[in-house]
Backbone as a ProteinNet text record, in pm:
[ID]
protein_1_A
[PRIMARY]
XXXXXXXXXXXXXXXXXXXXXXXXXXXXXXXXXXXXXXXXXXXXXXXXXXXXXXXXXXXXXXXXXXXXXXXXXXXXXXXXXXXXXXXXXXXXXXXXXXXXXXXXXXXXXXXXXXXXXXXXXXXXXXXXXXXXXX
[TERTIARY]
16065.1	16113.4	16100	16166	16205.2	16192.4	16062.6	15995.8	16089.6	16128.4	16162	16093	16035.3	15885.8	15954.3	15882.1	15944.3	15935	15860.9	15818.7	15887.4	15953.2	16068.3	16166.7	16197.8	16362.5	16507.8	16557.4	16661.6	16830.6	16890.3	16997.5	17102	17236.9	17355.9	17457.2	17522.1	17673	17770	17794.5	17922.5	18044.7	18062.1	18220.6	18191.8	18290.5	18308	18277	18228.3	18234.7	18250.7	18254.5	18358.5	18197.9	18233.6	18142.9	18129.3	18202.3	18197.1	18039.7	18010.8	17919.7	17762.8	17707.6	17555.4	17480.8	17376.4	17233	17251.8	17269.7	17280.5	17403	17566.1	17614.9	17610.3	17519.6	17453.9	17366.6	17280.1	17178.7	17282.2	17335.6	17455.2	17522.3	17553.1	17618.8	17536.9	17391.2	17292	17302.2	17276.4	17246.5	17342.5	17434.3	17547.8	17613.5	17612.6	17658.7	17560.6	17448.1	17336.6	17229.3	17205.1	17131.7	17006.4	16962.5	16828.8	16743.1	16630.1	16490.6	16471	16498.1	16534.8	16444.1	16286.3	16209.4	16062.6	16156.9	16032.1	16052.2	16139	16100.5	16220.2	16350.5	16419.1	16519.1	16532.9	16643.5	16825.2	16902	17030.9	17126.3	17210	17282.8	17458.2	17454.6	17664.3	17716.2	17863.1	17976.5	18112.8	18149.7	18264.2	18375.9	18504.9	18609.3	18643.5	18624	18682.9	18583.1	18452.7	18377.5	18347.5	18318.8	18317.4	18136.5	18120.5	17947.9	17911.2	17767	17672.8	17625.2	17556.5	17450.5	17348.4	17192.4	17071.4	17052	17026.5	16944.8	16825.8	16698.5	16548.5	16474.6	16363.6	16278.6	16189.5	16092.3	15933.3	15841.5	15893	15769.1	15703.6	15752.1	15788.6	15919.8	15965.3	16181.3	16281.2	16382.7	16435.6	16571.1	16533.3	16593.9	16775.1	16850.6	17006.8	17000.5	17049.5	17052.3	17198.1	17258.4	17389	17403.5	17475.1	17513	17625.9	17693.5	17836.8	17831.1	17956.4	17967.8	18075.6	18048.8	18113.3	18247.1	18239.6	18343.2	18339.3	18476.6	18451	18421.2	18457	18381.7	18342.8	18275.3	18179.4	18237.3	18126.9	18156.9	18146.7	18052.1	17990.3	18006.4	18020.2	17984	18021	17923.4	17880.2	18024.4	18115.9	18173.3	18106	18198.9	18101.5	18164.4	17991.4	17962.2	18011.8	18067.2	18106	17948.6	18003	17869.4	17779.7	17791.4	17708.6	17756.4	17690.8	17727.8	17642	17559.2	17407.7	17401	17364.4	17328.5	17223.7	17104.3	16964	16983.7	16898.2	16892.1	16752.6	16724.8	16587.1	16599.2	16462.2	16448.8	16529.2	16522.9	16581.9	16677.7	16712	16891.4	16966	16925.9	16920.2	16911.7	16809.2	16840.5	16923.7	16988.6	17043.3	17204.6	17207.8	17379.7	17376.3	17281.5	17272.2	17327.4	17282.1	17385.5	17476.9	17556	17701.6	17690.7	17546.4	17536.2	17585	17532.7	17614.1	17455.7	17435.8	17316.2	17295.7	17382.2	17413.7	17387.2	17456.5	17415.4	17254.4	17200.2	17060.2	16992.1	16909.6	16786.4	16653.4	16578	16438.2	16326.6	16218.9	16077.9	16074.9	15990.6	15991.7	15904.4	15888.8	15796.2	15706.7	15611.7	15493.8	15467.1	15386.3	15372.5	15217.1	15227.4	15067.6	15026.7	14860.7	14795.7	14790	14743	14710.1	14601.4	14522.8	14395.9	14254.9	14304.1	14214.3	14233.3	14342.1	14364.8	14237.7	14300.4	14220.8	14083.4	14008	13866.2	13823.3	13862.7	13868.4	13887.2	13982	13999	13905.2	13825.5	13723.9	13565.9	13584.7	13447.9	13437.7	13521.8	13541.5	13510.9	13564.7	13614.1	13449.3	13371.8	13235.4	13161.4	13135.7	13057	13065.1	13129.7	13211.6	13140.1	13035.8	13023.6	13070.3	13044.3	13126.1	13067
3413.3	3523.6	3488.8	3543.8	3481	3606.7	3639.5	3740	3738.1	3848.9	3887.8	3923.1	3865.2	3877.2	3858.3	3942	3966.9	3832.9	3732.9	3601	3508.3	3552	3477	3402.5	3309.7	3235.3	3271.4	3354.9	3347.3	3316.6	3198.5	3143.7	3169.3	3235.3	3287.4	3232.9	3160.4	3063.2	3155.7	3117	3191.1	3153.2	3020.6	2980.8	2997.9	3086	3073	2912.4	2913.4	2754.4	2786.3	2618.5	2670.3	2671.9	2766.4	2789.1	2754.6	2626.8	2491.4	2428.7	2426.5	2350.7	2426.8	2333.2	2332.7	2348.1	2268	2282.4	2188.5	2049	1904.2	1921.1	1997.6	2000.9	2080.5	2230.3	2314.7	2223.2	2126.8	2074	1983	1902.6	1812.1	1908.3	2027.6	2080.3	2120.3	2159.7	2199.3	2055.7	1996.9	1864.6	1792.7	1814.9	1771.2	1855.6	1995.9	2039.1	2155.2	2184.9	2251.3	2174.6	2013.4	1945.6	2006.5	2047.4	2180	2109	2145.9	2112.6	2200.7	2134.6	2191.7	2186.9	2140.1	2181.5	2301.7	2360.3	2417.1	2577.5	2617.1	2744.7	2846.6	2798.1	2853	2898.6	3023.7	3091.8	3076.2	2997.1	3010.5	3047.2	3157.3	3263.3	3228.3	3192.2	3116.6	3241.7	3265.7	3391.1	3252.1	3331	3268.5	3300.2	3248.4	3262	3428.4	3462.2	3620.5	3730.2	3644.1	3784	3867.8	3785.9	3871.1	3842.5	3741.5	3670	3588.5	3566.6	3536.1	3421	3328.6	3214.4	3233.8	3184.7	3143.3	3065.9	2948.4	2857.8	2812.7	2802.6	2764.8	2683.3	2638.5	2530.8	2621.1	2647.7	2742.1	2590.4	2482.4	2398.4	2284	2331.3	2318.7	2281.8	2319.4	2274.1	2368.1	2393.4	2450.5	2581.6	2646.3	2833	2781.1	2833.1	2870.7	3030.9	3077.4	3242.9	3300.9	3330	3413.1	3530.1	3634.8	3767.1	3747.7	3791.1	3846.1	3972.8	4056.8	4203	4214.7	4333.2	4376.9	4417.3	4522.7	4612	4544.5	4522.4	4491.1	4400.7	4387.3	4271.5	4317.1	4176.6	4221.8	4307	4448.4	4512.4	4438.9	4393.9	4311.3	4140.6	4074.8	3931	3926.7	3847.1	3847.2	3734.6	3789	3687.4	3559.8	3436.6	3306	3352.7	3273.1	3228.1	3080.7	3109.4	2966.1	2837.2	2714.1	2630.8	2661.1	2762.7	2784.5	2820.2	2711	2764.4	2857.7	2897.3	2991.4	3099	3221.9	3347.7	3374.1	3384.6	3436.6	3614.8	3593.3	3755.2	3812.3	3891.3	3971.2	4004.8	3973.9	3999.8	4153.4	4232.5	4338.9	4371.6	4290.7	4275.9	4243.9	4125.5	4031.9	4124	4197.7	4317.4	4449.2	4437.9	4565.1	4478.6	4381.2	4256.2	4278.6	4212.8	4162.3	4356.4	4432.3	4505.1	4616.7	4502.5	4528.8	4613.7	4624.9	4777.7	4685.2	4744.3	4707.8	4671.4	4572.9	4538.7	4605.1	4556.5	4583.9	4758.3	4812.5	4995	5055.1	4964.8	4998.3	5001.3	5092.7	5092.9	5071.6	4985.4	4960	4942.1	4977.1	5004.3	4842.4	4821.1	4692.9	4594.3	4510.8	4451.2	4455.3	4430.6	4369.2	4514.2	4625	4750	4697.3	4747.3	4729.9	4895.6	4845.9	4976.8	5028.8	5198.4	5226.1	5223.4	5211.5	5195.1	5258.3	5378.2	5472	5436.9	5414.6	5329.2	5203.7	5106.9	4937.3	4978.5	5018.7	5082.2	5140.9	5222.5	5268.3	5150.7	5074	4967.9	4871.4	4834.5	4739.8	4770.4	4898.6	4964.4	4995.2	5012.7	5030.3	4917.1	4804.1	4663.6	4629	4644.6	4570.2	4661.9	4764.2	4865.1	4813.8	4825.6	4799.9	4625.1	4644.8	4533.7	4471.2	4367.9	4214.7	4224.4
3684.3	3763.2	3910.8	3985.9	4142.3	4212.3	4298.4	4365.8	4526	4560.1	4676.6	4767.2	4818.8	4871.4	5081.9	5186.4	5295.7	5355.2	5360.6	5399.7	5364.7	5248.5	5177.3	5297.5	5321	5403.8	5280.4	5352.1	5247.2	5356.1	5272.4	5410.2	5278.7	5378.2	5282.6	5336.9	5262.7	5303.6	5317.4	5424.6	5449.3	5366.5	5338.6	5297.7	5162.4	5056.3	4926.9	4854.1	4730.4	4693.8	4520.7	4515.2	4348.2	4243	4187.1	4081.3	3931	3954.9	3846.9	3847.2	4002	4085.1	3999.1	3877.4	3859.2	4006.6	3967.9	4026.2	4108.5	4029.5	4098.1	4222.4	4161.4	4281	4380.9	4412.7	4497.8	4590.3	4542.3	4634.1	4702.3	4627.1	4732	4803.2	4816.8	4920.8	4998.2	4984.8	5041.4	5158.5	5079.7	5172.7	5255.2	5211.8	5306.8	5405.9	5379.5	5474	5579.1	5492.7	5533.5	5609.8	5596.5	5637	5628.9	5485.7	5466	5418.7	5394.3	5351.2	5255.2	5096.2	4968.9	4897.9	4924.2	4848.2	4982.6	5043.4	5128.5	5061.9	4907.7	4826	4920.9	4998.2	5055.5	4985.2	4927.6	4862.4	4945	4857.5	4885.7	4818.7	4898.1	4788.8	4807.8	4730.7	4767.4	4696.8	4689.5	4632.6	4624.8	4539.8	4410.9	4555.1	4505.3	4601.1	4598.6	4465.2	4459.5	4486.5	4532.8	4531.7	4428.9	4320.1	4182.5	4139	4209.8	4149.9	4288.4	4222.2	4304.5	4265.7	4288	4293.4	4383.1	4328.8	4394.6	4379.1	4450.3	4445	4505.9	4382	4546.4	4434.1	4446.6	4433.1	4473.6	4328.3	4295.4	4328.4	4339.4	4337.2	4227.7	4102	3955.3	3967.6	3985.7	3929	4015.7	3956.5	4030	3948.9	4013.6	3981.4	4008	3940.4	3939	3902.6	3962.2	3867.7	3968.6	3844.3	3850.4	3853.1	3939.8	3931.5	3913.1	3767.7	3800.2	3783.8	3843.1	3844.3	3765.3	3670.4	3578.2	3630.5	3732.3	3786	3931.2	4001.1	4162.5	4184.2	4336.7	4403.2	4505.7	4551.3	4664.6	4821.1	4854.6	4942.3	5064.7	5090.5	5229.5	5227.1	5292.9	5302.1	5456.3	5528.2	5680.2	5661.3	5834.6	5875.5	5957.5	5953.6	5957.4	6096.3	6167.4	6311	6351.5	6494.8	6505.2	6517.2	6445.7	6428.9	6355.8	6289.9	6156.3	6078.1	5929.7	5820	5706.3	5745.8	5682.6	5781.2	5661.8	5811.8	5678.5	5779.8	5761.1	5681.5	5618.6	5517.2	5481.7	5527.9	5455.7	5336.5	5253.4	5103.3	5083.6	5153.1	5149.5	5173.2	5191.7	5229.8	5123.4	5120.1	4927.2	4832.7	4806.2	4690.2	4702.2	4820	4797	4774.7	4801.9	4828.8	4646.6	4582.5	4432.1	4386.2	4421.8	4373.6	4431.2	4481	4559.3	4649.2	4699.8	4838.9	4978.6	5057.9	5219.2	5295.4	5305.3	5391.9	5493.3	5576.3	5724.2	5741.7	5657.1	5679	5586.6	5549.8	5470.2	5596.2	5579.1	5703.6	5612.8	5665.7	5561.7	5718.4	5631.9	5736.1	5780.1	5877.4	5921.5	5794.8	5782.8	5673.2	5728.4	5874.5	5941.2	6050.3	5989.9	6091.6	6136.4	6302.2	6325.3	6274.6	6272.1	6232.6	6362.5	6401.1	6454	6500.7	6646.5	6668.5	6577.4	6544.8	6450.9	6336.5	6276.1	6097.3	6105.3	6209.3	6204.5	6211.9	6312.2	6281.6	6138.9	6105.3	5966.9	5816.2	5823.6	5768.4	5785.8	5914.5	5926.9	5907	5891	5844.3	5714.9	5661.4	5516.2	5394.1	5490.3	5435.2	5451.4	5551.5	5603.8	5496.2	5473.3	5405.8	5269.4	5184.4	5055.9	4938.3	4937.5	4862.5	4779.6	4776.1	4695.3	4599.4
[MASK]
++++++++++++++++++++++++++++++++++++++++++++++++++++++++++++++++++++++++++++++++++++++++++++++++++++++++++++++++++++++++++++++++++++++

């Protein structure tokens, strides 16, 4: 299973690619046109020409994940237009799960992942934590 976790790197190709393409030919495109670092656990999410499915590809460390979304009904609502000189646009885990099922990233509002505490929370938290035996 492949955790969406906020720390996660998740890089999303902009250009459609053919979805003939295994594992072996994802990393050759990784590598040739991404010039990426394919075993640092970096989630990459390619889309079919029609926008009907999805691909992941990442490296747990152990081997390496392929996992497919196709959609029953539709195709895809959102896909970021490509930037000039780049071919990857960066995605929050939360972004990623709401894309996998066909929502609109861009209009989701989600809490930040990294909130500071408030001065009165962190005190509270560090006294709690010190008190609390092991």
């Amino acid at each position: 299973m492949i955790q969406l976790l906020p720390q996660l790197k998740i890089l999303l190709a902009y250009q459609p690619v053919d979805f003939r393409k295994g594992i072996d030919g994802l990393i050759g495109l990784c590598r040739a046109q991404f010039d990426a670092e394919l075993y640092d656990g970096t989630l990459y999410v390619f889309r079919n020409r029609r926008g009907t499915a999805l691909k992941i590809l990442t490296f747990d460390g152990v081997g390496w994940w392929l996992v497919i979304r196709r959609f029953s009904q539709g195709r895809l609502q959102w896909w970021p237009k490509a930037q000039t000189d780049t071919l990857t646009h960066p995605l929050e885990a939360q972004q990623l799960q709401v894309l996998l099922y066909n929502g609109l990233p861009e209009q989701a509002s989600f809490a930040s992942p990294w909130r500071a505490l408030r001065p009165d929370q962190a005190a509270r938290a560090t006294s709690s934590s010190a008190a609390s035996p092991l």
